[in-house]
C-alpha positions in Angstrom: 0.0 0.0 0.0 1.2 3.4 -0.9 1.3 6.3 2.1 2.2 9.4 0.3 2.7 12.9 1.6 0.8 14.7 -0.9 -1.5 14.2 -4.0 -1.9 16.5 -6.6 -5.3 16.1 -7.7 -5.4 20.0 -9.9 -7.0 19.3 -13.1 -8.9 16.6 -11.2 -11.0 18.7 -9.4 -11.3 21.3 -12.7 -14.9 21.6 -13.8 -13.1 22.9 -17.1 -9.4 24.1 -17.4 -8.5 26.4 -14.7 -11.8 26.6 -13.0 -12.3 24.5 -9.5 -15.4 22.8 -9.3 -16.5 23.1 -5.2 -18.2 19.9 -5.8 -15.6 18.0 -7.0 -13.1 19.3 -4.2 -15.4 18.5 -1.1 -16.0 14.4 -3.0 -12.2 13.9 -3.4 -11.9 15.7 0.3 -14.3 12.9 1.8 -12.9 10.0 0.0 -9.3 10.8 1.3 -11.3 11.0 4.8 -12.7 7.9 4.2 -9.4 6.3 3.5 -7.7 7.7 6.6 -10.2 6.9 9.2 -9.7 3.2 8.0 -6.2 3.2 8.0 -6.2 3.1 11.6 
């Protein structure tokens, strides 16, 4: 299993090029949530 420090996730969470989608950020937020809590 991977551990890394950081994650670029930029032009993941673009709704198009150089624009943030809110939406996008607070799903990929929870997910990496969801992964930590479990980790324990």
């Amino acid at each position: 299993m991977v551990h890394p420090d950081w994650v670029d996730v930029s032009s993941s969470v673009e709704k198009v090029p150089g624009k943030k989608d809110p939406a996008k950020i607070k799903e990929f937020i929870q997910a990496v949530k969801g992964l930590t809590e479990n980790r324990i």
